[in-house]
C-alpha positions in Angstrom: 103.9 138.7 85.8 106.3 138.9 88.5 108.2 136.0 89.9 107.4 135.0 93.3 110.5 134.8 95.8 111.2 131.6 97.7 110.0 132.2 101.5 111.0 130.5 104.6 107.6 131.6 107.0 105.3 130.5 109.6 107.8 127.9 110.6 108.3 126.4 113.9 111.9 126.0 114.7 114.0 124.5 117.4 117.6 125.0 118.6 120.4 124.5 115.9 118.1 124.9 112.6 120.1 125.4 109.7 118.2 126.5 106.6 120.5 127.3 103.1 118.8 129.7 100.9 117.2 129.6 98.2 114.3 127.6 100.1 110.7 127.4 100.1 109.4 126.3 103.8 106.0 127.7 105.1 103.6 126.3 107.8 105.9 123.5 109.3 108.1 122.3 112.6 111.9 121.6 112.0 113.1 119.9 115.5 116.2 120.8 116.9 119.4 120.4 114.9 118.2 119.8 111.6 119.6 120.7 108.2 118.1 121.6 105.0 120.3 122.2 102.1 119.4 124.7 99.0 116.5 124.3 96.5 114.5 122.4 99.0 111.1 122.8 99.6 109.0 121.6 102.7 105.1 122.1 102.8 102.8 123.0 104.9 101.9 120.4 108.0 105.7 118.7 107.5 107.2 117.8 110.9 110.8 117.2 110.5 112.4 115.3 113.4 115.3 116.6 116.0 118.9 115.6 114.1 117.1 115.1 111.0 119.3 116.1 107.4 117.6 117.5 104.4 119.8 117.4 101.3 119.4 119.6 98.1 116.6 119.9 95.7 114.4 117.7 97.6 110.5 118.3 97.7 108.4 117.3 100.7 104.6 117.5 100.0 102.3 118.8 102.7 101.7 116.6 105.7 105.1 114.6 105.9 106.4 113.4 109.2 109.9 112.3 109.1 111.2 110.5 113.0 114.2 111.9 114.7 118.1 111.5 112.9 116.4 110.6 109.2 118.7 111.2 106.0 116.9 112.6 103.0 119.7 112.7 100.0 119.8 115.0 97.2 116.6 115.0 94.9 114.1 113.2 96.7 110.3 113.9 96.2 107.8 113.4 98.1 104.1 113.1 97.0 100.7 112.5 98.4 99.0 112.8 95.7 98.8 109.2 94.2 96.5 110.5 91.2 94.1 107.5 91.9 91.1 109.3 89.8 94.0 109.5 86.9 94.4 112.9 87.3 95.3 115.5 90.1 93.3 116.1 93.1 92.5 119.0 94.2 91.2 118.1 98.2 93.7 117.9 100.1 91.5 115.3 102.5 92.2 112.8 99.6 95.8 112.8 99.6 97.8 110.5 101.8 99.9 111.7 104.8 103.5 109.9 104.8 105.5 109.0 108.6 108.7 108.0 108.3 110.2 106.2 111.3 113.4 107.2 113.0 116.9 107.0 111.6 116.3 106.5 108.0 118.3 107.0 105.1 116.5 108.3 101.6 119.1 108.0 99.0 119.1 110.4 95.9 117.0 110.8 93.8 114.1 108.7 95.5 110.5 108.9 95.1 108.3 108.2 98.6 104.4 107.5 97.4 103.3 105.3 100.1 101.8 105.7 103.5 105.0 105.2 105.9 108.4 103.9 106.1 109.4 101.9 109.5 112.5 102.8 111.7 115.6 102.0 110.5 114.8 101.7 106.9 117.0 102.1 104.1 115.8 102.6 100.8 118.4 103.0 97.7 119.2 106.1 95.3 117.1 106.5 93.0 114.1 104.0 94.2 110.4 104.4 93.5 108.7 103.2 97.2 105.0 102.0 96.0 104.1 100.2 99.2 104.6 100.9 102.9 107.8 99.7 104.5 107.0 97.7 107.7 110.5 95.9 108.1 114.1 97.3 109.0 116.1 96.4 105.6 117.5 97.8 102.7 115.5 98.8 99.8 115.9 99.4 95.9 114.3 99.6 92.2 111.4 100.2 90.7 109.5 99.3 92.6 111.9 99.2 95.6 112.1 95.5 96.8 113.6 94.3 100.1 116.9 93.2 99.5 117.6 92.0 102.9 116.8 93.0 106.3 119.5 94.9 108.8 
């Protein structure tokens, strides 16, 4: 079997994109001025907002939004897939999409399984968000808990 390369296609770009290889991107928008580090991968129907910064070995599932000026450390995943039957599912009209608002910080190593994450959120290094985020704060654990509003 051969291996299959890493691909950056079908992507809709704005000014300033700045991609590091080796990266898997296909069938997305990156706004103007954003950043994705190495070893990410961004899935098909992603929108990634103007300013926006991707860090390193992060995955982002199909159908992500993130808002304009977000952070996304190194490691973060993604995932829409919440496995409700107990195993994976296969139709993609099951899985969840995920918005995240503008100017919010995803620290390393985070996991993002809920619906949306409001403007201005903060949620810690290596935090498990379960639920969506509907006020500005700072977030952590497993799962991440408000541990008090900015």
């Amino acid at each position: 079997m051969e291996p299959i390369d890493c691909a950056i296609r079908d992507i809709k770009a704005g000014k300033n994109v700045r991609i590091i290889r080796p990266s898997n991107i296909y069938q997305c928008e990156l706004q103007d001025n954003v950043f994705v580090g190495p070893f990410v991968e961004i899935q098909k129907g992603c929108v990634i907002g103007r300013d926006s910064r991707i860090q390193s070995h992060t995955f982002i599932c199909e159908n992500v939004t993130l808002g304009e000026r977000c952070f996304i450390g190194h490691n973060v995943s993604f995932a829409n897939d919440l496995f409700k039957s107990g195993a994976p599912d296969p139709t993609p009209e099951n899985w969840i999409s995920i918005t995240l608002g503008d100017d919010v910080t995803v620290g390393s190593g985070a996991t993002i399984l809920a619906p949306s994450i409001c403007a201005g959120a903060v949620i810690g290094a290596g935090s498990v968000v379960v639920k969506a985020i509907t006020v500005k704060g700072i977030y952590a654990g497993n799962p991440a808990r408000l541990i008090r509003t900015l």
